[in-house]
C-alpha positions as CSV (number, residue, x, y, z in Angstrom):
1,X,7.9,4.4,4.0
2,X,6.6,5.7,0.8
3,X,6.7,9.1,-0.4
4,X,4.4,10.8,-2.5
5,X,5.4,11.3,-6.3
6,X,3.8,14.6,-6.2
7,X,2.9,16.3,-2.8
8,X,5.0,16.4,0.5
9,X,3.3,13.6,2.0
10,X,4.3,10.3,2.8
11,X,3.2,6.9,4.3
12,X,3.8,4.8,6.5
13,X,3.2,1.3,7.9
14,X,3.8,0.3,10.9
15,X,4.3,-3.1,13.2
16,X,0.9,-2.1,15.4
17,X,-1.0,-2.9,12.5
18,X,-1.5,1.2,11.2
19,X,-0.8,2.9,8.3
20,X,-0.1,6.6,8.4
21,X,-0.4,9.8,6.1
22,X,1.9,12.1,6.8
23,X,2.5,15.8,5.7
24,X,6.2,16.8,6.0
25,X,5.0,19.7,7.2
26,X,3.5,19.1,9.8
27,X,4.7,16.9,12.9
28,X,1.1,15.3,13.5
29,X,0.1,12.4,11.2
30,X,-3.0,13.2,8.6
31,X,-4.7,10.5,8.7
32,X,-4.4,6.8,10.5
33,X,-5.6,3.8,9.6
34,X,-5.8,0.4,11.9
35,X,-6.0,-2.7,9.6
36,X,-5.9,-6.2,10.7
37,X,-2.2,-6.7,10.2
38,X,1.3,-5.2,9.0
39,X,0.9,-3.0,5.9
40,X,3.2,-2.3,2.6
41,X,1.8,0.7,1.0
42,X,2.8,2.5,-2.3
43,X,1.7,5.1,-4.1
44,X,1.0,4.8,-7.7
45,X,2.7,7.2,-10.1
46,X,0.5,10.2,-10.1
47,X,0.2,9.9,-6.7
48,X,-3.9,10.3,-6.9
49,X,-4.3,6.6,-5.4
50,X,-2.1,4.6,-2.8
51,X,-2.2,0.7,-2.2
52,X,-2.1,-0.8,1.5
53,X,-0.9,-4.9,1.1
54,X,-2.2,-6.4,4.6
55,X,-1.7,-9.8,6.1
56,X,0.2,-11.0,3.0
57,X,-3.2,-11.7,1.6
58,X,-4.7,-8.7,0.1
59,X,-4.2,-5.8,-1.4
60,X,-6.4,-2.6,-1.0
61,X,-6.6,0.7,-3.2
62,X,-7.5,4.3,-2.1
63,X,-8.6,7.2,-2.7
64,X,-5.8,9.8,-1.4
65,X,-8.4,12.3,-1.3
66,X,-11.2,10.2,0.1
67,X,-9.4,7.3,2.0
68,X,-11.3,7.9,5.2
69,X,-13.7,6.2,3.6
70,X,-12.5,2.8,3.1
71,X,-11.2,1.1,-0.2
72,X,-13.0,1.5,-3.4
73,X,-11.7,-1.8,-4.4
74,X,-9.8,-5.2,-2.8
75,X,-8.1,-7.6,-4.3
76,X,-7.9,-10.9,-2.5
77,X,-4.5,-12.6,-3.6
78,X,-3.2,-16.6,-2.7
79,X,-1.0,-16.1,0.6
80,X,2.5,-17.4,0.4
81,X,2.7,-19.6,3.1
82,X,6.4,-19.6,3.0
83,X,7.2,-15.7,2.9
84,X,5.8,-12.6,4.3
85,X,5.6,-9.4,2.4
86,X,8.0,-7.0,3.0
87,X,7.1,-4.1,0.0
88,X,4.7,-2.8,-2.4
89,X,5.6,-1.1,-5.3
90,X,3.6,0.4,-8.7
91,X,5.2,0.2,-11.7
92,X,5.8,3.7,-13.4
93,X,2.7,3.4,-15.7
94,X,0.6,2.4,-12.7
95,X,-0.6,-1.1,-14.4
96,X,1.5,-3.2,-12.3
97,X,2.2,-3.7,-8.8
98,X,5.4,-5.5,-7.5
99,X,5.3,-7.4,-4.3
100,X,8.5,-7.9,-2.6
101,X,8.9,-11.0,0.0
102,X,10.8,-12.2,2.4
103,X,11.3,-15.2,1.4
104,X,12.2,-16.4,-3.1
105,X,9.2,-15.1,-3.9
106,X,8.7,-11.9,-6.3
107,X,4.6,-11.4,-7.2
108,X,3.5,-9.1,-10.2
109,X,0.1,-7.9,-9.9
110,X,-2.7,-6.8,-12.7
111,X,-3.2,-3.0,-11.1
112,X,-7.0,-2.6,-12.5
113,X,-7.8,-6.5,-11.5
114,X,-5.8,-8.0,-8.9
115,X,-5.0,-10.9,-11.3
């Protein structure tokens, strides 16, 4: 689950292989997304853009306002064959993202490149 910095919506991902917008006011989901494993989503600070991390593999930013139509960019990261990832996380000002593992492995990633 992530929560929104600045609306009352939230996401969240799910073992069926979707992610889901949700509106706390409302008890139907906003939007749904199937992706092609489990997702780790954040939001980034000004809640404008939020980032889906999929297979362990790659990360994908959106559009909150637009996200039904796809990413506007994907960053293709070197799986962990060791560990799964089990969170995603922007730093507060929205250069960095944090990936969180199951296994000893923490990842820092370049928000604008993917490096």
């Amino acid at each position: 689950l992530c929560l929104s910095p600045v609306e009352d919506t939230f996401l969240s991902g799910s073992l069926d292989k979707t992610l889901r917008l949700w509106d706390l006011r409302s008890p139907n989901c906003q939007g749904l997304m199937h992706l092609s494993g489990r997702p780790v989503a954040a939001y980034d600070p000004e809640g404008l853009i939020f980032a889906a991390g999929v297979n362990s593999e790659s990360i994908k930013l959106y559009d909150v306002r637009s996200f039904d139509k796809g990413p506007f960019v994907t960053f293709k990261l070197n799986q962990e064959k060791e560990c799964d990832w089990t969170g995603l996380k922007f730093s507060r000002d929205g250069k960095t993202m944090l990936i969180s593992t199951n296994g000893s492995i923490i990842r820092l990633v370049d928000a604008y490149h993917g490096t």
